[in-house]
C-alpha positions, 0 to 999 in steps of 0.5 A: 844275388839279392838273396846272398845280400849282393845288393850292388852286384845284383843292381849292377846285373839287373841294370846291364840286362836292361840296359842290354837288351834297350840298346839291341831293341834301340839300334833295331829301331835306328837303324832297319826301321825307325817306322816301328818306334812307337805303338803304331796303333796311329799309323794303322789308324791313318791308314785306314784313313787314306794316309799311306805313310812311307814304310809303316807296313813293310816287312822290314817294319814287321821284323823290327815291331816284333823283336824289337817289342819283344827286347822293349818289355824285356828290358823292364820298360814301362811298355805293352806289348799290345800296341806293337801287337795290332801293328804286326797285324797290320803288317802282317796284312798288308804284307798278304795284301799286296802278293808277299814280297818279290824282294824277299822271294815271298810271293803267292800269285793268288794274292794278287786278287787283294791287290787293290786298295779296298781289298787291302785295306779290309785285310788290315781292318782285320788285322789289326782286329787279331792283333788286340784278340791275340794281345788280350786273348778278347776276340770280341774285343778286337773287333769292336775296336777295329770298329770303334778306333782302327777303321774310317770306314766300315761295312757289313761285310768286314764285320763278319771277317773281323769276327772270322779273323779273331775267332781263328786267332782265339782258336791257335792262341787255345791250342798254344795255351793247351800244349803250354801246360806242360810248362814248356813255354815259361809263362806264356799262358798263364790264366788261360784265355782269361789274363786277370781272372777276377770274377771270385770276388762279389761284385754286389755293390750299393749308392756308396759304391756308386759314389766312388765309381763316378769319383774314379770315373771324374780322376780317371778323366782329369789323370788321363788329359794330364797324361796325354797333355804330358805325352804330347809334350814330351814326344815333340821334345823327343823329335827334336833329338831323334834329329840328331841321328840314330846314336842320339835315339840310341843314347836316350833309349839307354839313359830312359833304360837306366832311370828305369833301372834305378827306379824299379830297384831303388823304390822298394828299399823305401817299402817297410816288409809285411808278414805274409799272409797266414793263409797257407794256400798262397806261396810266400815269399814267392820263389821262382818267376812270378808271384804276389809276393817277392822276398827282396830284402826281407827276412824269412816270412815277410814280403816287399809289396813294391818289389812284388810290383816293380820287379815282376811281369808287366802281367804280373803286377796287373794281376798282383794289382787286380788280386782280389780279397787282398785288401792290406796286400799293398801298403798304401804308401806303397801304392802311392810310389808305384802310381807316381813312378809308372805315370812317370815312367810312362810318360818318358817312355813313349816316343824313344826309339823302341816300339811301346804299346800304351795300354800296360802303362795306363793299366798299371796306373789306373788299377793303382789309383783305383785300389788307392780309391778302394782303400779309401772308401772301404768303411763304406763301400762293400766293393772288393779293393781288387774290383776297384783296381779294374774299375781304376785302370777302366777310367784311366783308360777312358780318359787316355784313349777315349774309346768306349764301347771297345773298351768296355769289352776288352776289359770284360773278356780279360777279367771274366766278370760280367756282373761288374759290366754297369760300372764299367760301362759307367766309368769309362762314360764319365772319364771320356766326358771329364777329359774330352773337355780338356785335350783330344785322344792319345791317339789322335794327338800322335797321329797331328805330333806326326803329321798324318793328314787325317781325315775327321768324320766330321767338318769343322764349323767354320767349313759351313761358311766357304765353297769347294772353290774357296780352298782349291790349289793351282795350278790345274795341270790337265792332258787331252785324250790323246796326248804328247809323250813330252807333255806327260814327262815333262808333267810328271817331272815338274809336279808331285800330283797323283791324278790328272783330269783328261779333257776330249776336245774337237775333233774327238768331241763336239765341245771340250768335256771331261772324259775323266781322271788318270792317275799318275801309276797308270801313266808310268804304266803305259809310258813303259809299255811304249805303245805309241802313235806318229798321229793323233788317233785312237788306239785303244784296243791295242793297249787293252790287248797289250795290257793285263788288268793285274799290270794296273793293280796297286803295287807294294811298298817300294815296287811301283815303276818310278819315273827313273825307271822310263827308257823314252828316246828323243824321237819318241817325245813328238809322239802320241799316247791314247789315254782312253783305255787307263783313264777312270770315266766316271770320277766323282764331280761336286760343282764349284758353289758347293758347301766345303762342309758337304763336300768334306764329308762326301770325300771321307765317307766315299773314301776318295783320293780326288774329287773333281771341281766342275763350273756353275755355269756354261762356257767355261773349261769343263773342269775348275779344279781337284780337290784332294786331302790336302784341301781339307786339312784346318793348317790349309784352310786357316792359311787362306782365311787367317781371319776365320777362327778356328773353333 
C-alpha cells in the first residue's frame, strides 16, 4: 500500500493487526491467566527464593507465556521475547517437577521421584538457564545467569546440570537452524547461532577510546535508574486500573497498542531520505521482510533510516543498530527520535497485560545512544559506530538490570567478538556502580511492586541490634504427640499456619520436650487417611504401613488435600492420632537470645520454611516461638520498632 501511496489505508492496515493481535494476547492474559502478564523473570527468581506465588508455574501460565508472548511482539510492541522465554522454562520445569498434570491427563509415574522441593527447585534453576540459552542462542549465558540472578542458592551439582541443560537446548536450536535453511521457517535463524555477528569489525582501540567507554558506562548507569525509577511508577500506576477488571486491562493494552502504532508510522515521516549506499553488495532499498534499509516514502535509490528502525523486526533493528562500517547509516537526528521513542515506549509497555520481556527494549535503546556516543567521538576514537552501539546497550543494561558477570557473556556469545571483552566487562562495572547509587534492579523493584517476601542474601544493619525473640509472632499454636482430632481441625480451621512444633509430654517423656515440627499437608494427610485410636497410645507402625512415602511428597499447583475435602464425623472428633510417624524430628532450633542478623542468614542460606525458637534457660515450655519468612521481612520489623531507622 505504502508503495501505491496509500499512506491512510496502509496505516489503517498497519494499525488493526496490532491492535488485532494486542487484544487476543490481552484477553488471553485477563482472562486464562493473568500470572503471565509481565516477564516473569521475577516470579521465577522469588521462587527459587521460597516464595511459591498462587499459579505462576502452572500449565494454564505456560499456554498463555508462550502464545500470548508470541501475539505480544507481533503486535509491533516494544517488548522481548526473552523474559517470557525463561519463564516458560520454568514453567515448563515445574510442570515435570511435580508429575505432569492429572487434570490435563499428563501424568508420567517416574516423575514422581522430582516431587520434592529441592528436586523441583533445581529443575527450575535449569529451566530458566535454557530459557536465556534458547532466547539468545548463549548456553554459556544462561547458566551464568541462573548463577547470578535466578538462584538463591546454589550447589555444585546444579552447575553441571545447567550446563547439561543448555548444551541440549544449543544442540535442538543447531539442528532447527539447520533444517531452517531452506527457508521454511521465515526468519527464524537468521545468523545462525550468533544473532548479531559483529566480530568483522577491529575492535583495536586506544585512551580516547576508553575515554568514551567509561562516558557511556557513567550515561549507561544514570539512563537506566531514570528508567527503572520510571517503570517503578508506572507499574504501581497500572495496578490501580488492572483493579478495575480484565476489560480495564484489555482496554490499556489496546490504547498502549495504538500509540505504538501511531508512533513507529508516524516517526519516519520526520526522516529526511538518504541515497543508498554505493556499495553494490547491500540490497537497497530492501525489499521483502527484513533489511538495513526500508524505501517507505522514498523515491527509487533512497532509504528511510528510521522506518529501517521502527518498521522491522525487533532483531532486525538490533542488527541494523550493531551493523558495522555504517557509519552515516543513521542520521543523527534520526537516532535521537528513535532513543526517545523506545525509552518511551519501553516504560509504558511494561506492566499492561501482555507477557513483555525487558531485555529487546533496553537493547534497543542502549545501542541507540551508544551509536550517538560513537558518532560523537568519531574524530578521536578509531572504534566502529557498530562496537559503540554493543557497548551502549551493555551499559543500559548494567544500569537497568544490574548483572554482570551473566551479562557480560551473553553479550559475547550473541555478537561473537571476543576481542571487545575489556570494554565490556568495563562498562557494565561502571553502569551498576553509577545506578546502584540511585535505585535497586529492575527486577528487584518488580519482585517489592508485587509483594514477593523475598529474601536478600544479606541482613539489614539494624537486624544487628535485636534477637530472634524481639520479632517473634503469637500466638504459638503447638500439638502434643499424641493429639484430639478435634484440636487439630479445629487449629487448622482457625489459623493459616504451615508447620506446628509437636510437644511429648508425661507419660510419653519424663518432662516436656520438643519432639519436633509437622507441617500443615502432612496433617491433612493422616486426618484423610482416619487412622484413629479411642485412647491415647502409640500407633505409629500402622500409619507407616498404611502410608506410602510418595502419599507425603509435595503436591502440584492446585492438588493437595484441602481442608474441605475431610469427611470427620462427629464421634470421631474425641478420638486420637499419633503424629510421631509425619512429624520432622530434627527441625532446625536457634535459641531465643540470638542475633536476628545470624539468625536471618541461616534462614535463607539453609533454605528454610520455620526455624524453631528454643528458651535460654530451663524450666520453661521447650519451644518459645517459630520463626518464618514473614519475620524477616524490614515492613514487619519497622512495624514493631518504628523508632529503628531503616537504613
Amino acid at each position: 500500500m505504502i508503495t501505491k501511496c496509500r499512506y491512510y489505508k496502509a496505516f489503517a492496515a498497519y494499525a488493526a493487526s496490532n491492535v488485532g493481535l494486542a487484544t487476543v494476547a490481552a484477553a488471553l492474559c485477563a482472562f486464562i491467566a493473568p500470572a503471565a502478564a509481565g516477564s516473569g523473570i521475577p516470579e521465577v527468581k522469588a521462587y527459587l527464593n521460597g516464595v511459591d506465588a498462587h499459579s505462576i508455574l502452572a500449565p494454564s501460565t505456560l499456554f498463555v507465556k508462550i502464545f500470548g508472548s508470541i501475539l505480544g511482539v507481533s503486535a509491533g510492541f516494544v517488548v522481548g521475547k526473552e523474559g517470557p522465554m525463561v519463564h516458560t522454562g520454568a514453567c515448563i520445569a515445574s510442570f515435570l517437577g511435580q508429575g505432569g498434570s492429572r487434570k490435563y491427563h499428563l501424568t508420567w509415574s517416574w516423575l514422581r521421584y522430582f516431587k520434592n522441593d529441592r528436586d523441583r527447585r533445581d529443575l527450575i534453576t535449569c529451566g530458566a538457564a535454557a530459557g536465556v540459552a534458547a532466547a539468545f542462542r548463549a548456553p554459556v549465558g544462561g547458566v551464568l545467569f541462573a548463577l547470578e540472578e535466578a538462584a538463591s542458592w546454589w550447589r555444585s551439582a546444579l552447575l553441571w546440570r545447567t550446563f547439561f541443560t543448555t548444551a541440549v537446548v544449543a544442540i535442538v536450536l543447531r539442528v532447527f537452524i539447520q533444517y531452517c535453511t531452506t527457508g521454511n521457517c521465515g526468519l527464524f535463524g537468521q545468523g545462525g547461532l550468533i544473532m548479531y555477528d559483529v566480530s568483522a569489525a577491529s575492535a583495536t582501540y586506544s585512551g580516547p577510546d576508553i575515554l568514551a567507554v567509561l562516558f557511556l558506562g557513567i550515561l549507561g548507569g544514570i539512563f537506566g535508574s531514570i528508567y527503572n525509577y520510571l517503570v517503578d511508577k508506572v507499574i504501581r500506576t497500572y495496578s490501580i486500573i488492572h483493579e478495575k477488571g480484565a476489560a480495564a486491562k484489555i482496554l490499556l493494552v489496546i490504547t498502549i497498542a495504538l500509540l505504538t502504532s501511531c508512533l513507529s508510522y508516524g516517526l519516519p515521516w520526520f526522516a529526511e531520505c538518504q541515497a543508498c549506499p554505493t556499495d553494490e553488495s547491500v540490497s537497497c532499498p530492501s525489499v521483502g521482510q527484513s533489511g538495513n534499509y526500508k524505501s517507505f516514502n522514498c523515491p527509487s535509490g533512497y532509504y528511510n533510516d528510521l522506518a529501517s528502525l521502527f518498521l522491522n523486526t525487533n532483531d532486525d533493528a538490533i542488527r541494523n543498530l550493531f551493523s558495522t562500517s555504517t557509519t552515516k547509516e543513521f542520521h543523527i537526528s534520526s537516532l535521537f527520535i528513535f532513543f526517545a521513542a523506545v525509552y518511551f515506549l519501553g516504560i509504558i509497555t511494561y506492566g499492561i497485560a501482555i507477557p513483555s520481556g525487558l531485555f529487546i527494549p533496553v537493547i534497543l535503546a542502549g545501542a541507540c545512544y551508544g551509536r550517538l556516543v560513537g558518532r560523537l567521538f568519531e574524530s578521536i576514537s578509531t572504534l566502529d559506530t557498530g562496537l559503540f552501539a554493543l557497548l551502549g546497550a551493555a551499559s543500559f543494561l548494567g544500569g537497568t538490570m544490574r548483572m554482570t558477570v551473566s551479562l557480560c557473556i551473553i553479550l559475547l556469545e550473541l555478537t561473537n567478538d571476543l576481542l571487545l571483552l575489556p570494554l565490556v566487562m568495563l562498562v557494565l562495572l561502571i553502569s551498576k556502580t553509577v545506578a546502584d547509587n540511585f535505585n535497586k534492579g529492575i527486577y528487584d523493584q518488580i519482585v517489592k511492586i508485587k509483594g514477593l517476601p523475598y529474601l536478600e542474601a544479606h541482613a539489614e544493619p539494624y537486624m544487628r541490634h535485636l534477637v530472634t525473640s524481639d520479632v517473634v509472632s503469637g500466638p504459638l499454636v503447638t500439638f502434643s504427640g499424641i493429639e484430639k482430632v478435634g484440636r487439630i481441625l479445629d487449629a487448622l480451621r482457625t489459623t493459616g499456619h504451615n508447620g506446628f512444633p509437636v510437644i511429648d509430654e508425661p507419660p510419653f517423656s519424663d518432662a516436656p520436650e520438643l519432639c519436633g515440627l509437622v507441617l500443615r499437608s502432612h496433617l491433612l494427610i493422616l486426618l484423610k487417611g482416619k487412622i484413629f485410636s479411642t485412647d491415647r497410645v502409640v500407633c505409629g507402625a500402622e500409619i507407616l504401613h498404611r502410608f506410602a512415602a510418595f502419599d507425603f511428597a509435595k503436591a502440584g499447583s492446585g492438588k493437595g488435600i484441602k481442608l474441605e475435602d475431610l469427611d470427620i464425623e462427629e464421634e470421631e472428633m474425641d478420638m486420637y492420632v499419633d503424629l510421631h510417624p509425619i512429624t520432622n524430628a530434627s527441625p532446625y532450633t536457634v535459641v531465643e537470645t540470638m542475633s536476628l542478623a545470624k539468625a536471618a542468614i541461616l534462614f535463607r542460606q539453609l533454605g528454610l520454611r520455620h526455624l524453631c525458637l528454643v528458651p535460654k534457660s530451663q524450666g520453661r515450655p521447650p519451644i518459645v516461638g517459630i520463626l518464618t519468612r514473614h519475620d524477616f521481612m524490614p515492613e514487619h520489623i519497622l512495624g514493631l520498632y518504628p523508632h529503628i531507622k531503616a537504613h
